[in-house]
Structures are given as structure tokens and as C-alpha cells.
N, C-alpha and C positions, 0 to 999 in steps of 0.2 A: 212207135215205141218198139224196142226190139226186147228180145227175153231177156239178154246180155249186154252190158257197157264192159269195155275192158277200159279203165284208165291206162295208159302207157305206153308208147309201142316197139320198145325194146324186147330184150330177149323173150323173159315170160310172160308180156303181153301180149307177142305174135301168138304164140304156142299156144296162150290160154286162147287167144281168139281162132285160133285154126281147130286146136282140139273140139272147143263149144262148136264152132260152123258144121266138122265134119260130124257128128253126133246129133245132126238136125235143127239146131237153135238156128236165131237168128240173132247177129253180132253187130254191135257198132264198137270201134274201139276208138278212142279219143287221145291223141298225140300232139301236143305241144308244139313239136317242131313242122317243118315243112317237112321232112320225109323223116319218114321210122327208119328203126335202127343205127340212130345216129353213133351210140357208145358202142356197138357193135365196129363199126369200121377201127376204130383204134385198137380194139382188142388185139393180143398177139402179136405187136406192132404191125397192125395194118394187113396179119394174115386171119386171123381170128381162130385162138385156141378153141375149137367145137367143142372136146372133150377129151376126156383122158381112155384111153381103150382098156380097162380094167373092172372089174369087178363091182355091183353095185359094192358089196361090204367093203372093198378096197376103197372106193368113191368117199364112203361113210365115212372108212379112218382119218380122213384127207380134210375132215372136215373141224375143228378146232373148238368151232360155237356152232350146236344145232344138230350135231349128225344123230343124236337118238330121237329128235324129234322129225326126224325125213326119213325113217327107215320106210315108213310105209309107202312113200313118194318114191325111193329111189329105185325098191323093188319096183315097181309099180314100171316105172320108166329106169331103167339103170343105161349104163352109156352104150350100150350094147343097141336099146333100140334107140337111142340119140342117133346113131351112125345108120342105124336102117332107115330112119325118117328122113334123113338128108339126102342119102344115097337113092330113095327111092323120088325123093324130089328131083333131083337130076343134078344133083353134086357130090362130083368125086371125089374122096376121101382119103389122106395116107398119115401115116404114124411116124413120130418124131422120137426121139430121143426123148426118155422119161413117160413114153407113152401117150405124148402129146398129138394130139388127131388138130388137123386142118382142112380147109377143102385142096386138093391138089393143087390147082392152081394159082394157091399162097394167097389169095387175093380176100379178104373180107365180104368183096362187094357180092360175091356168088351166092353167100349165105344169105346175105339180108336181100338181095332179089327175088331168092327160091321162097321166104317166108314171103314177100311182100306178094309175088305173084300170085301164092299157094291160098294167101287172104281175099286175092282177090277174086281170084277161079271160085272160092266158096260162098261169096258174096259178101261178105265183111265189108261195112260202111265204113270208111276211115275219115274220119271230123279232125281237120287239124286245129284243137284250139286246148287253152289249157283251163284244165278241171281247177275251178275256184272252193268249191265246195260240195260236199255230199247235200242230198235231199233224204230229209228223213222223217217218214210218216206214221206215228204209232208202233216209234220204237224199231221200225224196219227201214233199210235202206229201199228207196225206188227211184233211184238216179242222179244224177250231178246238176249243178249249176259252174256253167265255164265263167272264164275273167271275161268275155265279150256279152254277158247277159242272157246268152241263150241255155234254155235249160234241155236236160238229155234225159227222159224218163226209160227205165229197162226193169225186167222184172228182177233183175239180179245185177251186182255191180262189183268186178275184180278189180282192185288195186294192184297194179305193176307199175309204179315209179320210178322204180330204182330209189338208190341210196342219196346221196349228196356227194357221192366225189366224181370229178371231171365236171363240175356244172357248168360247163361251156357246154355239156351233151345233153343238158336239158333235167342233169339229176342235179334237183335244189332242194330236195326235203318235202315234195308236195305230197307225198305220199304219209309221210308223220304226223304233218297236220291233219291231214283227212283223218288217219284213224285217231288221233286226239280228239280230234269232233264226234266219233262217233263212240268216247268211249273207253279207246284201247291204252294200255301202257306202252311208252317207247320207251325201249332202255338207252342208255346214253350212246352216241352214235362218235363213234374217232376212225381213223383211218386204219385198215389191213394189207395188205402187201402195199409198204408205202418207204419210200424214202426214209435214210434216218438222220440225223440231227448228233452233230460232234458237237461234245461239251469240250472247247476250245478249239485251235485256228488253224490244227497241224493239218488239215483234209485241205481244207483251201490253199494253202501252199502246194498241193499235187494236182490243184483242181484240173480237172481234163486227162487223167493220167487212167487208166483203163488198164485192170489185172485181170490175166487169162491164166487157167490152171492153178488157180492157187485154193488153200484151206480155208476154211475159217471155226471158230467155235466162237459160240456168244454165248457169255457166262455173267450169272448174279451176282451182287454182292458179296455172296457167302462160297462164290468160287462154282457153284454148278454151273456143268454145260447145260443150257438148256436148248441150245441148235448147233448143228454142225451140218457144214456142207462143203460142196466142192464146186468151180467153176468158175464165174465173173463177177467182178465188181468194178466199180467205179467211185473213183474222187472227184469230188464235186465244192462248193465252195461253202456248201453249208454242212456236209459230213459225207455218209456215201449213201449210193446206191448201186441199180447193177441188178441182174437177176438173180443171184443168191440174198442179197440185203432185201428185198422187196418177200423173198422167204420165210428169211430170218422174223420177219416184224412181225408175222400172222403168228409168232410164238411167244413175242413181247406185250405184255399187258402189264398195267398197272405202273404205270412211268413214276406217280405220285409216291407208290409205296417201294419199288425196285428199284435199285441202278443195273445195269448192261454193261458191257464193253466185247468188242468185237476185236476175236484176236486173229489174226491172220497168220498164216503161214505160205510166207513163199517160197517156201522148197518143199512139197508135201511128199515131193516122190522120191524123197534122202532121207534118211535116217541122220540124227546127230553126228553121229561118225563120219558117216562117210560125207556129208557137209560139209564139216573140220577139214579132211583130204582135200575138199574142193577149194575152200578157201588156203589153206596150203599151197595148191597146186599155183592159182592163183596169183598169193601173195609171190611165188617163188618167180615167177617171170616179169614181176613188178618191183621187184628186190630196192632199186632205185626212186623208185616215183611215190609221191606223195598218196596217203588214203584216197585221200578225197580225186584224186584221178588213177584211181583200181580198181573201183570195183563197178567197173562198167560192164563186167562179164554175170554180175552178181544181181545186179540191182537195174532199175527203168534210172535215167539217168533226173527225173525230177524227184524222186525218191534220195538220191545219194547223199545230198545234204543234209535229209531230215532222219533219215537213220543215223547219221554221224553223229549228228546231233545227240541221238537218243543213246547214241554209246558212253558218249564223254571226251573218245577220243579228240585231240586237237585235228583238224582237217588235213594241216601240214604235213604232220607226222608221216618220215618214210616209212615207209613197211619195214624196213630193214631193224626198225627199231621198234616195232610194235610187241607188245609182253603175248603171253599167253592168256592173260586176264581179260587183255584187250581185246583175243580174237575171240574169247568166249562170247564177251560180250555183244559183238558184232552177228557171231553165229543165234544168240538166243535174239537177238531181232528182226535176222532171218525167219525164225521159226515162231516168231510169237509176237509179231511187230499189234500193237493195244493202241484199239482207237475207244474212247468211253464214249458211252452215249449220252445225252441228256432228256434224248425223247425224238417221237416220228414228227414228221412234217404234216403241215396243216390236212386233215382228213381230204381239202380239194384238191392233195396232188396225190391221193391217194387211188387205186385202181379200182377197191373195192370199201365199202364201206360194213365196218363191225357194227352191231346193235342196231336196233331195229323194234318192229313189232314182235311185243313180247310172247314170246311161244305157247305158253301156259293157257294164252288168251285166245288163240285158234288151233282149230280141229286138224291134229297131224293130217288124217285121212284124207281128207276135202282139203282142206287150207280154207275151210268157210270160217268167220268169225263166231267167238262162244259170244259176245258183248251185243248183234245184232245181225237178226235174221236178212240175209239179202246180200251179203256182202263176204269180200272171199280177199287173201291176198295172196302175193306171188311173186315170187323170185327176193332182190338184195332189198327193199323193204321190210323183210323178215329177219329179224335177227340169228340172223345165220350167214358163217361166211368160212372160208376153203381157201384151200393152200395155192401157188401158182402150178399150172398143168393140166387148166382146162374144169377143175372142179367147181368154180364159182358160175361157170355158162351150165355145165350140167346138173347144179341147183337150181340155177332159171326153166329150164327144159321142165324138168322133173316137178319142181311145182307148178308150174306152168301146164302141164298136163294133168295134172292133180284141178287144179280149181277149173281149167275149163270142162272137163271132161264132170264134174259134180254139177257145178254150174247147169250143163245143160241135162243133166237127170234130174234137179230138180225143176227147170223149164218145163220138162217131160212131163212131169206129175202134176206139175200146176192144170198145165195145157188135158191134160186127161180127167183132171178133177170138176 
């Protein structure tokens, strides 16, 4: 029997089981897959965003659902000692654009080695099999029963499941069930930086067509921006994506009660005016030849038919004989080309999953349950979830240090009593 079960052995199941080892416990963590850290290697495409090199309070604002209930965590751990805990493990560390930290050598795998070794230097039993049920004894947790029959008694028991999206990585919801057994509320769980979903077929006509530099705002029904960004996107065959749309989504809620539409701008670094000059300039060396083969200087060339479209203009039409109205119109597609939303894609294609165990219900401080003494949780089973840039791995960290590090103070006390 060990003092500690960590269920899960993703981000802040390593963490909680490294944090509990080196603090004196003694650890078993129970991992599903055949090697931990599975959702780790896709993270950052395959580099793994560590953290964002900013401020805990910065971290906090980044955080959408949850950040007043992790102030205590995040001081506690803020990204600052995120980067000394890696660097001291023996991975090199550098900052990206937007303050995004990776290990140097772009690779995932450096990360979940230096936990996996660091677990195992400290003694951490790692049980590959998957947690069926909590064991519960006069109202206290004191261990699991796995899907294989075998049961795992400990004197205390962290849940780090993760959420349910990528369940090819082994996050399928085990972690909601458990705390529904023992008690807890989950609030309803949908996808967070996730792909979005065109309400009609114009994305699928560019599908494959990939926009660099350009704007975007995404506005509600009643015309507020409620995101803006700059960078990339992508057309896809069911609406977009991209690493701006994957942004945007962590700010869209309420799909039942809001509509969205995502308007882009491809000329962000033109002013109206001087736009007009461009297409001018343009139209004047094309004097002769039809729309629909001019604006190849303007437009990606799967795009030209479906803006034309959105003009009015006939395709045919020479320049030569295009109104003033008509180039308006072409310029405000430029600058405002509207794709509506209908809503995100299925929470499994999502990166991070919203809702969770309900916060009200455990102890900011610990991350121990208020519902049942013995039991702690940590990281995206908690209803809490972060922008892209590294914030959602330094909620794992951060709680993750939070529950093992209580964890094994209260082993302490047991063991002393």
C-alpha cells in the first residue's frame, strides 16, 4: 500500500507523483496506456508548448474559466518555476513568439522522458492499467479498483485523467465518472481551442487553402467583437481552423444561446484607401481581361471565384467596364470577407476540454476534495481551461504541484500520528 495513487499519467499526474515522491511519500500512479505521457507528445504539434514565460497574474488573465480559483496554485508554482523544474531536470528551454517556451530541441519527447525518468529516480511504481472505480470506506477514499480486477489501496488518491478530448490519448471521461461516484458535480464538458463548424458550404469550396497574415474579428449577433486576432487560418471542409480559430473558440460559449461569424480581413496592413489604389493599380494593367482572371495579384487563387461570387459581379465582366460600386464591393470583401458560425466541432477534436469538476467543490489551496476526505484532483479534469500559448500545460503543472505536494503533508501527518 503506498500513501499515494496518482490516477493518470499525463501532465499533472507526473508532476503530482514527482512533487508527492520528492516530499517523502511513497507513490504508485496508475496509467491506462502502455507509456505515460501519451497527449503530451502531440501537444505543440509534436514540440510541446511547456509554458508561456509570463507572469503568474498574466497566466491567470489567460485563463477564461477558473483563473480566480488557481490564484493560490499558480502563485504557488507560476511559469517561472515551470522552466526551473525542466531546466533543472536537464531540458533545455527557449521562447517563442507570444512567449511560448518549448524544450530546445522542438521535440516533445524530451519532456515526457525527463518526467518519466525523474518518476522513476524517485521511486514511483507505475501500474499500467485502467482505474474502473474508486474504493470508498466510511465516506473516505482509500484506493481504486482497475478494469483487470486488481485493486490499488493508498492512503490518499489524485485524480489526473484529463478531459475527454483526443481520446485516442487515453482522455475518455474516466476521471468525471470517478468524481460522480464519489459525489462531485461535473459541469457539462464541450470543446476549447477547437476547430469551428460553417453554418453553410462556402469553407469547403477552399478546403485546403491556408491564410497567412491576415485579420480576423469574430462578432455576435448584436455585432460585438468579442475576438480579434492576427495570423493563420485554415479552410477545411467543414468550416475553419488554424491557430487563430482554435483562439477564437476558448471565447465562444453558448452556441444554443449566440450566433458568431468570423470576419476576416485580407489586407490588414492597408487601410481602405489605400486598398482602392491597389485594386486601381491593378485593375489598370488588366484593363482587358476578365475579373475573374485579375485578381490573382489580390486573392489565393481558390478564393477568386468564391469572392466573386460574394460580389455580384458577373465573372466575365472586363475590368474595363467594372462601376465604382462594383469595386467597392470587391474591396469590402477584401476587408470583411464573413464566414457564420453554427458551432465547434465534436469536444474529440478538440485540444482541450471546458467543464469539469466543479470548482466550488474542491479546495483552491490543495485541490483536495470538499465532498471526500482522501482524494485530490488535478490538471483538465478540473473545470478550468486557458488560451493557446502554453497556459493549459501550466494549469497541469500548477495543480499538479498543488495536490501532490498536500498529498504528501497529509501522508506526513498520518505517518506522525
Amino acid at each position: 500500500m503506498s500513501d499515494i495513487l496518482v490516477v493518470g499519467g499525463g501532465a499533472a499526474g507526473l508532476m503530482a507523483a514527482i512533487t508527492a515522491a520528492r516530499h517523502g511519500a511513497s507513490v504508485t500512479l496508475a496509467e491506462r496506456n502502455e507509456k505515460v505521457g501519451r497527449k503530451l507528445y502531440i501537444t505543440g504539434k509534436g514540440r510541446c508548448n511547456v509554458t508561456n514565460d509570463c507572469t503568474a497574474e498574466e497566466a491567470l488573465q489567460n485563463l477564461p474559466q477558473g483563473g480566480k480559483f488557481l490564484y493560490s496554485a499558480m502563485n504557488r508554482f507560476p511559469p517561472a518555476e515551470t522552466k526551473r523544474f525542466f531546466t533543472e531536470l536537464g531540458v533545455p528551454l527557449k521562447t517563442e513568439r507570444g512567449n511560448r517556451v518549448f524544450p530546445a530541441s522542438d521535440k516533445a519527447a524530451d519532456i515526457i522522458d525527463a518526467l518519466f525518468f525523474e518518476a522513476k529516480r524517485l521511486g514511483v511504481d507505475i501500474v499500467h492499467s485502467r482505474v474502473e472505480a474508486l474504493t470508498i470506506e466510511d465516506g473516505c477514499v482509500t484506493g481504486v479498483t482497475c478494469e483487470d480486477g486488481r485493486e490499488i489501496l493508498a492512503g490518499q488518491v489524485i485524480v489526473a485523467t484529463g478531459g475527454c478530448s483526443y481520446p485516442g490519448t487515453g482522455s475518455t471521461g474516466d476521471g468525471y465518472r470517478l468524481a460522480r461516484q464519489a459525489g462531485h458535480t461535473v459541469t457539462p464538458v464541450r470543446g476549447s481551442l477547437v476547430p469551428l463548424v460553417e453554418r453553410g458550404d462556402t469553407c469547403a469550396r477552399m478546403q485546403g487553402l491556408a491564410l497567412k497574415n491576415v485579420a480576423i474579428q469574430v462578432k455576435n449577433q448584436k455585432g460585438k467583437t468579442v475576438y480579434r486576432d492576427f495570423g493563420e487560418l485554415l479552410f477545411t471542409h467543414f468550416g475553419l481552423s488554424g491557430p487563430m480559430i482554435l483562439s477564437a473558440s476558448a471565447h465562444l460559449r453558448d452556441f444554443d444561446k449566440n450566433e458568431f461569424s468570423v470576419i476576416i480581413d485580407m489586407k490588414p496592413a492597408l487601410e481602405e484607401r489605400t486598398l482602392d489604389e491597389r485594386i486601381l493599380r491593378d485593375f489598370g494593367e488588366n484593363r482587358n481581361r476578365t475579373l475573374q482572371n485579375s485578381l490573382g495579384g489580390l486573392l489565393p487563387r481558390l478564393m477568386i471565384p468564391v469572392v466573386i461570387e460574394r460580389t455580384g459581379i458577373p465573372p466575365e465582366t472586363k475590368i474595363h467596364d467594372i462601376t465604382k460600386a462594383q469595386r467597392r464591393a470587391l474591396l469590402e470583401q477584401l476587408k470583411g470577407f464573413r464566414v457564420d458560425i453554427s458551432g465547434p466541432r465534436p469536444v474529440e477534436d478538440a485540444i482541450v476540454t471546458s467543464g469539469g469538476v466543479c470548482l466550488s467543490e474542491v479546495n483552491p489551496t490543495t485541490m483536495a476534495s470538499k465532498r471526500r476526505s482522501g482524494l485530490y484532483f488535478a490538471g483538465e479534469v478540473l473545470d478550468v481551461d486557458g488560451y493557446t500559448g502554453g497556459f493549459n500545460l501550466q494549469v497541469a503543472w500548477a495543480t499538479g504541484y498543488a495536490a501532490g505536494l498536500a498529498a504528501a503533508a497529509q501522508a506526513k501527518r498520518r505517518e506522525e500520528s
